[in-house]
SEDO-260723 format. One record per residue (C-alpha): x, y, z; residue in three letters; residue number from 1. Coordinates in steps of 0.2 Angstrom, whole numbers, plus 5000, padded with zeros to 4 digits. Example, Ala and Ser with C-alpha at 12.3 -4.5 7.8 and 13.67 -1.06 7.14 Angstrom:
BEGIN
5062:4978:5039:ALA:1
5068:4995:5036:SER:2
//
This chain:
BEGIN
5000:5000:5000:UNK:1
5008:5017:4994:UNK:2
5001:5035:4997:UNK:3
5004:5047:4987:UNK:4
4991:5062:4979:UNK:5
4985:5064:4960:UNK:6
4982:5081:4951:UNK:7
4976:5086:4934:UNK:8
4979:5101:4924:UNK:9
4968:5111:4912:UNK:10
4975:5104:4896:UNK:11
4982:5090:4898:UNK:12
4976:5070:4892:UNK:13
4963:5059:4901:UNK:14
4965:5042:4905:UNK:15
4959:5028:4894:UNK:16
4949:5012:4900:UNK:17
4933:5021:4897:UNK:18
4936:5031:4911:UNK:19
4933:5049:4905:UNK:20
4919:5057:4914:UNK:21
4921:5044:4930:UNK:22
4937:5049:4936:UNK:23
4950:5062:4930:UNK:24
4964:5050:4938:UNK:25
4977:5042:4930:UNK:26
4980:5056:4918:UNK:27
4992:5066:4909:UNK:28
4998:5078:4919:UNK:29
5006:5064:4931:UNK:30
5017:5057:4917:UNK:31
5026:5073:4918:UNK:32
5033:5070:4934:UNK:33
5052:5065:4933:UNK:34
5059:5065:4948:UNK:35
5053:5059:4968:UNK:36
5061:5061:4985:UNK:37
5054:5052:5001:UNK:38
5044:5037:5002:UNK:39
5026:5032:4999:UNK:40
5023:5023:5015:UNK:41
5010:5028:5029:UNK:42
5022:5035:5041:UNK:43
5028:5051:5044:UNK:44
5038:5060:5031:UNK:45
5038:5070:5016:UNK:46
5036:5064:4999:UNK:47
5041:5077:4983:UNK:48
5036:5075:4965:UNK:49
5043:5086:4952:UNK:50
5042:5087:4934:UNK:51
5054:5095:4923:UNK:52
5044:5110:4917:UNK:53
5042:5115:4933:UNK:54
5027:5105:4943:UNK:55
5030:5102:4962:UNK:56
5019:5092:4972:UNK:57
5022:5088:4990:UNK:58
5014:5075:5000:UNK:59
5018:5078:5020:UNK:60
5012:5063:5035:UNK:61
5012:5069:5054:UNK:62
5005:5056:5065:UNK:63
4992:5063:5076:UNK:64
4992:5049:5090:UNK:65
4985:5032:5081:UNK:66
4983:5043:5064:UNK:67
4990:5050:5050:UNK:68
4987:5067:5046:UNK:69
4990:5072:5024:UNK:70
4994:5086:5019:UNK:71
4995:5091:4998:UNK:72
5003:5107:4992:UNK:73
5006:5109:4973:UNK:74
5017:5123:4968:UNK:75
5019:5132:4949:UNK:76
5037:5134:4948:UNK:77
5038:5137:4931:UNK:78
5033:5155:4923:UNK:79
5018:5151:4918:UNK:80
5001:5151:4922:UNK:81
4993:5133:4927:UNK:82
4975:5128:4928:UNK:83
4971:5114:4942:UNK:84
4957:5103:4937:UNK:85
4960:5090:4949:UNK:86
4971:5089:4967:UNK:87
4968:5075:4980:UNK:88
4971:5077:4998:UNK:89
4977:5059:4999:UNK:90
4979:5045:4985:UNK:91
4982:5026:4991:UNK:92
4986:5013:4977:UNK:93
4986:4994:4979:UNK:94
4978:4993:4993:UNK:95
4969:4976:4997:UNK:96
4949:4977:4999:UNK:97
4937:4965:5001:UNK:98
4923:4977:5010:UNK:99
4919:4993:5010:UNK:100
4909:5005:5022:UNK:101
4901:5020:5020:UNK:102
4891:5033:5034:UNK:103
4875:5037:5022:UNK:104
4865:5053:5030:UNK:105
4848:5064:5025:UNK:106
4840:5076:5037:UNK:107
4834:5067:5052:UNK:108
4841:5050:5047:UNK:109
4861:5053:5049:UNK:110
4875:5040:5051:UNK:111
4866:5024:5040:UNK:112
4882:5013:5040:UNK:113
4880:5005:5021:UNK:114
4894:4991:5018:UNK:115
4895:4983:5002:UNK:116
4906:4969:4994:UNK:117
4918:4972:4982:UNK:118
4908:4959:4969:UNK:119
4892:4972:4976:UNK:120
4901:4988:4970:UNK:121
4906:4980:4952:UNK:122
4924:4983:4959:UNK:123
4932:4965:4951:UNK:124
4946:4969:4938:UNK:125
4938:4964:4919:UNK:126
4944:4949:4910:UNK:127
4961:4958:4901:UNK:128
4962:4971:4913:UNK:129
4960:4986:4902:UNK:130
4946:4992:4907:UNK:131
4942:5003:4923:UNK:132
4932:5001:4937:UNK:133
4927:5016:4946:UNK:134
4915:5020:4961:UNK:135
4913:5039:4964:UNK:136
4905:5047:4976:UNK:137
4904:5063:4990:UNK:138
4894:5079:4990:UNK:139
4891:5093:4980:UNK:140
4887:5109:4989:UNK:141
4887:5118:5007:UNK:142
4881:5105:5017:UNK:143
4895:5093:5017:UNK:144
4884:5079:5026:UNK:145
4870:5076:5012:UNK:146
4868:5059:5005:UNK:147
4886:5055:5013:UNK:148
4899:5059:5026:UNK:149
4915:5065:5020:UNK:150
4923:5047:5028:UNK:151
4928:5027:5022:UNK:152
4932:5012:5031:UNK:153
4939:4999:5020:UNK:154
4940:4981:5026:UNK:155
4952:4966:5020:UNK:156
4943:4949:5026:UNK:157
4958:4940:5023:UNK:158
4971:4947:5033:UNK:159
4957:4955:5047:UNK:160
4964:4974:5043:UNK:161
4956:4989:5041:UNK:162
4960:5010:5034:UNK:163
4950:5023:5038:UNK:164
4951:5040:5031:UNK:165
4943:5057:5033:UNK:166
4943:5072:5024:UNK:167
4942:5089:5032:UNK:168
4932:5100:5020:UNK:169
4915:5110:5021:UNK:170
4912:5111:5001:UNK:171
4911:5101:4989:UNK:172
4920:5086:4992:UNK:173
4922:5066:4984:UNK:174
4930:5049:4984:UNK:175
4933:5036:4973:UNK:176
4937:5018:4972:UNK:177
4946:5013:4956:UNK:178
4950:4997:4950:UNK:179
4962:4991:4934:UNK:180
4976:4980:4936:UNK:181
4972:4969:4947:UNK:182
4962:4962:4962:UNK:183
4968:4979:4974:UNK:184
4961:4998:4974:UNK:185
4968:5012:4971:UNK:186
4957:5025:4983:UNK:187
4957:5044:4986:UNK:188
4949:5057:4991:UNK:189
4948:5079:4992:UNK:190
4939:5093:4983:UNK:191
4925:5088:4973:UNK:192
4936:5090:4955:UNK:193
4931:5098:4937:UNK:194
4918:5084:4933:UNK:195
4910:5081:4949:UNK:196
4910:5099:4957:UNK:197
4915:5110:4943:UNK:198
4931:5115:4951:UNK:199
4947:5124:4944:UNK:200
4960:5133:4952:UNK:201
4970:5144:4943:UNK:202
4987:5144:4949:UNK:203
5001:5160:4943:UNK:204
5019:5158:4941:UNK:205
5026:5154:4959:UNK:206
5009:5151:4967:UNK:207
5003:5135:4978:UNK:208
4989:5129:4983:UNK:209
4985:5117:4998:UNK:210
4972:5104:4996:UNK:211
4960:5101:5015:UNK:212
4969:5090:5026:UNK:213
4964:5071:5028:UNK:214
4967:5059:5042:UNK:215
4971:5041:5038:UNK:216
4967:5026:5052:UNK:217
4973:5006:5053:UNK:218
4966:4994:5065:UNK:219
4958:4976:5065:UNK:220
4941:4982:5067:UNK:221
4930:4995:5063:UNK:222
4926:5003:5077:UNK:223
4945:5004:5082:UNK:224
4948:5015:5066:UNK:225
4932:5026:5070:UNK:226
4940:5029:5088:UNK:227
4956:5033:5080:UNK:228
4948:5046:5066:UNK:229
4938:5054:5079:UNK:230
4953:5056:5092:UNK:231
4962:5065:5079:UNK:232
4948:5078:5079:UNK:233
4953:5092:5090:UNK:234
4938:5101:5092:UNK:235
4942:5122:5101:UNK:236
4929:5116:5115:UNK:237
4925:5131:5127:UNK:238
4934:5128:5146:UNK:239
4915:5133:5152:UNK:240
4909:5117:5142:UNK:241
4921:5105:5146:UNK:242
4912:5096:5159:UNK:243
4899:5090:5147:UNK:244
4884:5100:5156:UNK:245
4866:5096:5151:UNK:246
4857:5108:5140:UNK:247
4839:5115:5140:UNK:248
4831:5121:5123:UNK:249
4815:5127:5122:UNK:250
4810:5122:5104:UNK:251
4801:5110:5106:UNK:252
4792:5119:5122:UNK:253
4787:5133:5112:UNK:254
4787:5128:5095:UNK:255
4797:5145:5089:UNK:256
4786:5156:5100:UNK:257
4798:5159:5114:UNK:258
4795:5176:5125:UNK:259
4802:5186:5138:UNK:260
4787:5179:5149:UNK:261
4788:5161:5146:UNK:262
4805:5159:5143:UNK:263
4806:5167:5163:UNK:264
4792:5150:5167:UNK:265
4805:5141:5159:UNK:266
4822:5148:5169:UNK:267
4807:5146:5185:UNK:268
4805:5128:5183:UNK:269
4821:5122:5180:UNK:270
4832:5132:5192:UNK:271
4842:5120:5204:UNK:272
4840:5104:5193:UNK:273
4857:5104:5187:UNK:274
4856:5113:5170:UNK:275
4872:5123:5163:UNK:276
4864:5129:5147:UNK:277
4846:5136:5143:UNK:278
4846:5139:5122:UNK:279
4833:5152:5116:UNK:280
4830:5144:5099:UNK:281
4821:5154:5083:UNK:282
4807:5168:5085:UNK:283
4815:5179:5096:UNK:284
4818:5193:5082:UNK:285
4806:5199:5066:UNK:286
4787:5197:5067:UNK:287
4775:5184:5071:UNK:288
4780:5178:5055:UNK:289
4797:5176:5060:UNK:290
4803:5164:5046:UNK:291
4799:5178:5036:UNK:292
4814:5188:5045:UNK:293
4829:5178:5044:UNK:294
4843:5192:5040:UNK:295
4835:5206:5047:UNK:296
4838:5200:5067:UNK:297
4828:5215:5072:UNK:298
4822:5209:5091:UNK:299
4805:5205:5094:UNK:300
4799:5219:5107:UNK:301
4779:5211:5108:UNK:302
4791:5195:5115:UNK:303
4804:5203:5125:UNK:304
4804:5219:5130:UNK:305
4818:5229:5131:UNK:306
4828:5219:5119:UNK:307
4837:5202:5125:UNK:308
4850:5210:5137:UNK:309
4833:5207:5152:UNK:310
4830:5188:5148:UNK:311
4848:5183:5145:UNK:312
4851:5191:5163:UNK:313
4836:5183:5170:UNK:314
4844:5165:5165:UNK:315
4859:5168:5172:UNK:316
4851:5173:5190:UNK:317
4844:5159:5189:UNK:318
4859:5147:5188:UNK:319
4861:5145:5169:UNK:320
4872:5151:5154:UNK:321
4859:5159:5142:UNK:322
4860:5155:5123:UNK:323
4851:5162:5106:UNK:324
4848:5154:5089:UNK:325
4855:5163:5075:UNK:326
4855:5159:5057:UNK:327
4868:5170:5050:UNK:328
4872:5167:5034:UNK:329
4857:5168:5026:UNK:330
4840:5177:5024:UNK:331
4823:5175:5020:UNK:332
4811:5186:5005:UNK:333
4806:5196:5021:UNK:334
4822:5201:5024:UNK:335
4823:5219:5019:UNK:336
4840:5215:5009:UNK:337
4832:5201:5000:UNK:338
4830:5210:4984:UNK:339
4845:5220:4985:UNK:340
4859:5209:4977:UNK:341
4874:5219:4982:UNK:342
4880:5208:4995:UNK:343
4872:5192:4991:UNK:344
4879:5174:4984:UNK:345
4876:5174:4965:UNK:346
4876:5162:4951:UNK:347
4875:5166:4933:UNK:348
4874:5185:4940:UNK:349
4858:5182:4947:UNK:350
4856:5180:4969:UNK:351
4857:5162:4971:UNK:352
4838:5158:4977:UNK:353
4835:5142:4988:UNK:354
4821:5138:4995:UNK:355
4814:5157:5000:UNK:356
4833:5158:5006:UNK:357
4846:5169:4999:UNK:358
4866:5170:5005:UNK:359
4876:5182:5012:UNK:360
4894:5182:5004:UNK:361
4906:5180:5019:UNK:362
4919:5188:5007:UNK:363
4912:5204:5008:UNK:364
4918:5216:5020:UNK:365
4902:5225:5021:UNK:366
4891:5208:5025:UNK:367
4906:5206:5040:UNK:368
4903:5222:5048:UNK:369
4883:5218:5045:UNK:370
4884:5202:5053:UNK:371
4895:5208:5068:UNK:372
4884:5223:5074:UNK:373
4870:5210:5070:UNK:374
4876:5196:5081:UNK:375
4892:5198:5088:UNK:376
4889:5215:5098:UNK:377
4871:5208:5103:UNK:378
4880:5193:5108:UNK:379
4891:5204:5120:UNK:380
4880:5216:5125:UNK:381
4865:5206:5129:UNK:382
4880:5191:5139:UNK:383
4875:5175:5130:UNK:384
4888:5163:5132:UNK:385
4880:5150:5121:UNK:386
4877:5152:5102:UNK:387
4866:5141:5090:UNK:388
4871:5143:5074:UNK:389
4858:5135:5062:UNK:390
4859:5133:5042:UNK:391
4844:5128:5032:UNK:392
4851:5123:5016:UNK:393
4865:5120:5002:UNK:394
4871:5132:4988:UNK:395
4873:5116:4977:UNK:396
4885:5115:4964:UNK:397
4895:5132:4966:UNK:398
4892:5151:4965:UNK:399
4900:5164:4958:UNK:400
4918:5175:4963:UNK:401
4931:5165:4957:UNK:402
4938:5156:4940:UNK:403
4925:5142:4942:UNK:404
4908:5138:4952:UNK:405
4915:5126:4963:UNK:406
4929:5137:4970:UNK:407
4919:5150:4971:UNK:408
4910:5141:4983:UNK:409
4925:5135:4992:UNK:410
4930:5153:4996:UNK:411
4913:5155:5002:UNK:412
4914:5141:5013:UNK:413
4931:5147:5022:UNK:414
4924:5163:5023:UNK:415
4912:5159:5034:UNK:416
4923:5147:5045:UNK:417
4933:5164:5045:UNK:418
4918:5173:5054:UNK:419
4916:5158:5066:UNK:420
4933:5162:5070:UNK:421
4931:5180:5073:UNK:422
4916:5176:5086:UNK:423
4928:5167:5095:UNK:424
4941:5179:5096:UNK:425
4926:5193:5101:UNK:426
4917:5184:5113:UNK:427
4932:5171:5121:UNK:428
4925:5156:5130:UNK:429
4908:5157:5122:UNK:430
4900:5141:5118:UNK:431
4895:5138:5099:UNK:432
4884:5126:5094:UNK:433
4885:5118:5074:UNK:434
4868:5116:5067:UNK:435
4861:5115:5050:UNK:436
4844:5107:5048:UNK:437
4854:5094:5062:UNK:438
4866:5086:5055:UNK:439
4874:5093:5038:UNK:440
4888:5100:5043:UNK:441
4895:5085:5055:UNK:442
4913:5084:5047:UNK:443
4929:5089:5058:UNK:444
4932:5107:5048:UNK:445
4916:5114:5055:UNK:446
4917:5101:5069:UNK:447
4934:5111:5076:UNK:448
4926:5128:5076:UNK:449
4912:5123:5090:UNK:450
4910:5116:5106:UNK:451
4894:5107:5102:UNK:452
4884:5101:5088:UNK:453
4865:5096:5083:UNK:454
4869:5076:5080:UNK:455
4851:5078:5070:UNK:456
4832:5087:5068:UNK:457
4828:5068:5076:UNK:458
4818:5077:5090:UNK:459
4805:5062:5093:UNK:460
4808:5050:5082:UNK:461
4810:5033:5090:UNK:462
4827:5030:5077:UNK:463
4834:5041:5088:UNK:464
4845:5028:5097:UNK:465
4852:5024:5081:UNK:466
4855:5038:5074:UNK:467
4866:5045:5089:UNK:468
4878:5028:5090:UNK:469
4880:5030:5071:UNK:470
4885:5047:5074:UNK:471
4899:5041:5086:UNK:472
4908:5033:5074:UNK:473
4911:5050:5063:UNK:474
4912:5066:5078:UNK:475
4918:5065:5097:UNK:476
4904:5060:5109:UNK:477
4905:5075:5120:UNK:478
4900:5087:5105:UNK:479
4888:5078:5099:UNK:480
4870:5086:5107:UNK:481
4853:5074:5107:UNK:482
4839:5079:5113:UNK:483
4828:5070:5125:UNK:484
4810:5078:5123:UNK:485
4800:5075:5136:UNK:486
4782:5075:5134:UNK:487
4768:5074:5148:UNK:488
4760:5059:5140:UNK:489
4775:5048:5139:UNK:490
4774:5033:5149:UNK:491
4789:5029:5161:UNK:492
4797:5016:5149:UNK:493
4796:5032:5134:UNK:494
4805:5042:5147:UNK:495
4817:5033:5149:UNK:496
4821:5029:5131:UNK:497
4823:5046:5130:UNK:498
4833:5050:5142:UNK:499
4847:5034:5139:UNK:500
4846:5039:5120:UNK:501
4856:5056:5127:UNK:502
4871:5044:5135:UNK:503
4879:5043:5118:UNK:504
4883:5061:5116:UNK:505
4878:5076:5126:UNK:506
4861:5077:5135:UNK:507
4847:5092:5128:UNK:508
4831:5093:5135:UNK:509
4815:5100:5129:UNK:510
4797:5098:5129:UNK:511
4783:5100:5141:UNK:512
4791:5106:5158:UNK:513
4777:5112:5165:UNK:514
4765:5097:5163:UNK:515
4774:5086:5172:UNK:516
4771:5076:5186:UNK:517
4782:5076:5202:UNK:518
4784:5056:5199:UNK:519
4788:5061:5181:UNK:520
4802:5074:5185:UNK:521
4810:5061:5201:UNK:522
4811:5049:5183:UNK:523
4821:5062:5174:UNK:524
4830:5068:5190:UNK:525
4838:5049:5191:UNK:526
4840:5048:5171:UNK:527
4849:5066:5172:UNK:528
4861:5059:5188:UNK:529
4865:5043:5179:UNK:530
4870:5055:5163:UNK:531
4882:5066:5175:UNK:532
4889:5047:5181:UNK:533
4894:5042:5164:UNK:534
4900:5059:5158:UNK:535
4917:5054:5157:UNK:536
4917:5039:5150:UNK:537
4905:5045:5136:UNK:538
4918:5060:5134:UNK:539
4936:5051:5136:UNK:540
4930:5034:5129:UNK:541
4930:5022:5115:UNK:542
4917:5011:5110:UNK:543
4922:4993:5110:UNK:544
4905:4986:5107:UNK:545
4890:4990:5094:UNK:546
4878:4976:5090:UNK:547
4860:4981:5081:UNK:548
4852:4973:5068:UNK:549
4851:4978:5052:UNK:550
4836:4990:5051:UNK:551
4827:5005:5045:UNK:552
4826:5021:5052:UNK:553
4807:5024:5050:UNK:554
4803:5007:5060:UNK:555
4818:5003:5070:UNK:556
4820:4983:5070:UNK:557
4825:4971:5085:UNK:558
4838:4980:5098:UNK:559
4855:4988:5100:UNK:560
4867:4988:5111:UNK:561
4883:4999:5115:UNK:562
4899:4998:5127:UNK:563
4908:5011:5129:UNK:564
4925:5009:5141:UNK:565
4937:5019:5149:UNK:566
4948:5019:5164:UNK:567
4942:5005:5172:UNK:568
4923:5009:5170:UNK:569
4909:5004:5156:UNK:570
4895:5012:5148:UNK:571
4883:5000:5142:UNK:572
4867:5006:5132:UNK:573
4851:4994:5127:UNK:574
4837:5002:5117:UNK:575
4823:4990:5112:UNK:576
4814:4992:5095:UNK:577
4798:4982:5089:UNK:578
4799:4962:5090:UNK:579
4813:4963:5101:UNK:580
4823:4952:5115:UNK:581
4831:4957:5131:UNK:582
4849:4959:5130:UNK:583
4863:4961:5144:UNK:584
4880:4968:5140:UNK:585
4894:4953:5148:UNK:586
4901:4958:5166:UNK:587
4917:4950:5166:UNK:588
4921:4941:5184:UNK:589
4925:4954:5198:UNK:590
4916:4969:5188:UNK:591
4905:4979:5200:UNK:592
4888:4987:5193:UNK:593
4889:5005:5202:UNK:594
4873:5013:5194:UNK:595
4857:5005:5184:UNK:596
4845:5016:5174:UNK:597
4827:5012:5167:UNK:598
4821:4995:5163:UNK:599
4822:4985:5145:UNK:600
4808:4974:5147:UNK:601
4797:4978:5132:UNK:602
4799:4986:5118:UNK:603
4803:5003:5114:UNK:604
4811:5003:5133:UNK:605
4827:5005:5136:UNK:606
4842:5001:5150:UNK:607
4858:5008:5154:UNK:608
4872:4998:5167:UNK:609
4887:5008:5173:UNK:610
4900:4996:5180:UNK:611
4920:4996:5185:UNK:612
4929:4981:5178:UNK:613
//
């Protein structure tokens, strides 16, 4: 197995094998390189390409822990100008395969592992072996975790081995699987390139260009590689959030009608029961139709009086760290710059029109001072230390502002990390949550910026079990944010599937506070207890179990069960779906159970066991 990267320049050949269209690999433009330093193997180093017209490309490996971090830098040494068409963050050839696994994800249904035979891929070499084989895929757009995450898991039967990779991008991004020769892959991954995003970067005389970082894994299983991806993450977590406190949001209290008044009953009835952070979700700003408003972030004086600076004071006297929802790179057609294109995304010329939604251009100076009076000063001013930023939907293919669509939307892309960055610098320790309709934006670029993150729009949904173990595999437990919505109807045994669904990631509650009864709240009291238990397993562990059966999201199938260990201590996790069996994590001889929760004798129950080996 050798890694080394692949690029392709405006101009030069394609490959043969029928493979034009499919995959831009194995072209031209790598026949012009000469000369190599280094090695190709996966350890640390630096590996340099060059071709004698002037072409350098430089591969570097860091280890990061149990990982490799790649890094890919082209440089234009020659005194011309050079159009990129193609650059991979990382390129592995002969690498043996007889599995592969993928994290499929839509809104609400996130994190659907799909693993496929080679034979099931139409992956086997043909009979002379001068055909290609290709498998392509990855997203196209702004929300980098539609259809699939930006992640593979490749698995050799034979031998019991296993590679992980991730790539570290918030565009467009792809993957591909290429088979030729003979029975191994050649595999990479990066930007989404000229066929599949409509990428090209022009590169002048002496310029370089970096392509996002990927992390590569090995291990014998799968989960062992998952833990190693996701420990290479280093998320800029706020010290105020590092000891993974519970949550309050009052969406699904209030249904996007919060107020000065009954966020206060809210703050009333939860002060003293051990929540750090209360999250003022969408409505607080515009007009009744508040939808209507998203750009504007005019406050809503009929709801809170005086502005937010009295409510976000309020929360704090009561115990908690107040927190607002903001989506601030777009706005909606009653927005009062939605018809003024000056500082909007365009395509063609024309504001880029999605769904009633329209885009700020984060490269716009103007649209940064805009968006900083807007929501970093009433941030400051008002002292939140918790912000929800949403995003509701995807620029698709590109926009314009550079020498092709999808660069421009790249630009666009790390332009707004930019402004993520600059709300940290202006408001140090301040907690950000990374939403977008859930889950679209779960990959480790945005992942890094934020303390937190919606692991879905899964708010009721009895799939939510799933859906947050999935997640696991793919972002780091402690930012991962599910929401337990508790409801006045619920039986004991729905509480409680509720509640046990939060010990995968962080724990968010919602719903109807007010309704319940005292024997309802002493059962979240115990559920919320058992979670402040486990916190540090669920934050420092790794999981060594996951069994479930193979099911749908709509009508979960069967059961699941998760272990999670660390120091000395297990997590273990049972959710029951329909037609399911009781089933008990194994205590090894001499371990101790310290804490039960809930029950697991029916379906759609659930039952957690913390216990020191």
């Amino acid at each position: 197995m050798e890694l080394f990267a692949e690029l392709k320049l405006l101009g030069d050949g394609y490959a043969g094998g029928f493979s034009c269209g499919m995959t831009m690999h194995g072209n031209q433009t790598m026949e012009r390189f000469s000369r190599k330093t280094g090695d190709e193997s996966l350890t640390e180093g630096e590996t340099v390409y060059e071709s004698a017209d002037g072409l350098r490309l430089c591969v570097t490996k860091k280890a990061d822990g149990e990982a490799i971090r790649v890094r890919t830098k082209v440089t234009n040494e020659s005194e011309g100008e050079m159009t990129l068409e193609l650059l991979t963050s990382f390129a592995l050839r002969n690498v043996p395969v007889t599995r592969v696994h993928r994290l499929q994800s839509f809104w609400s249904a996130e994190g659907k592992l799909r693993s496929e035979t080679i034979q099931e891929l139409h992956l086997e070499p043909s009979w002379n072996r001068c055909g290609l084989r290709c498998e392509k895929f990855g997203n196209v757009g702004s929300m980098p975790v539609r259809k699939y995450f930006p992640f593979l898991v490749l698995e050799d039967e034979k031998t019991g081995q296993f590679i992980g990779m991730q790539l570290y991008l918030a565009s467009s991004w792809q993957m591909e699987l290429l088979c030729k020769e003979d029975d191994s892959l050649t595999v990479t991954g990066g930007l989404a390139d000229r066929d599949f995003g409509h990428w090209m970067k022009k590169l002048p005389a002496g310029a370089s260009f970096e392509a996002p970082e990927a992390v590569i894994a090995t291990g014998t299983s799968f989960l062992e590689v998952c833990d190693k991806l996701v420990k290479a993450q280093h998320p800029l977590i706020s010290p105020v959030d590092q000891k993974m406190g519970i949550l309050f949001n009052e969406y699904c209290t209030t249904w996007g009608n919060p107020s000065f008044e009954n966020v206060k009953k809210i703050c009333d009835k939860l002060a003293g029961k051990g929540i750090q952070f209360l999250v003022i979700d969408s409505g607080w700003y515009g007009t009744e139709r508040w939808w209507e408003s998203v750009g504007d972030w005019e406050v809503n004086e009929n709801r809170f009086p005086g502005g937010m600076k009295p409510i976000a004071d309020y929360i704090r006297l009561r115990g908690m760290i107040p927190g607002l929802w903001y989506e601030m790179e777009a706005l909606a057609y009653g927005c009062k710059y939605f018809n003024d294109p000056t500082h909007l995304v365009k395509k063609d010329g024309v504001p880029l029109t999605i769904g009633g939604r329209r885009f700020w251009d984060m490269e716009d100076p103007w649209v940064v001072s805009y968006l900083s009076e807007k929501v970093i000063r009433l941030l400051k001013e008002a002292g939140f230390g918790y912000l929800k930023v949403d995003y509701n939907d995807t620029l698709g293919m590109g926009c314009d502002g550079a020498e092709s669509l999808g660069e421009g939307l790249r630009r666009k892309i790390l332009a707004s990390q930019a402004f993520f960055e600059k709300i940290r610098e202006e408001i140090p320790g301040i907690v950000i949550e990374n939403c977008s309709s859930g889950g679209h934006r779960l990959e480790p670029s945005m992942m890094r910026l934020c303390s937190q993150a919606s692991f879905s729009d899964a708010h009721e949904i009895r799939s939510i079990p799933l859906i947050a173990a999935n997640v696991q595999r793919v972002i780091p437990p402690m930012q991962s944010q599910i929401w337990a919505v508790l409801r006045a109807k619920d039986t004991k045994e729905r509480t409680e599937y509720s509640l046990i669904a939060t010990l995968f990631g962080r724990m968010c509650l919602s719903g109807d506070i007010y309704d319940l009864s005292d024997e309802q709240w002493k059962l979240v009291q115990e559920g919320m207890e058992f979670y402040v238990k486990s916190a540090q397993i669920i934050k420092n562990g790794k999981t060594i179990l996951h069994v479930y059966e193979e099911t749908g999201y709509n009508n979960p199938q069967g059961q699941q069960l998760l272990v999670r260990e660390w120091n000395g201590k297990r997590l273990a996790i049972l959710h029951r779906f329909e037609n399911s069996k009781r089933i008990e994590p194994e205590f090894p001889e001499g371990s101790r159970i310290i804490a039960e929760y809930g029950s697991g004798d029916q379906d759609f129950s659930a039952k957690a066991w913390l216990y020191e080996l």
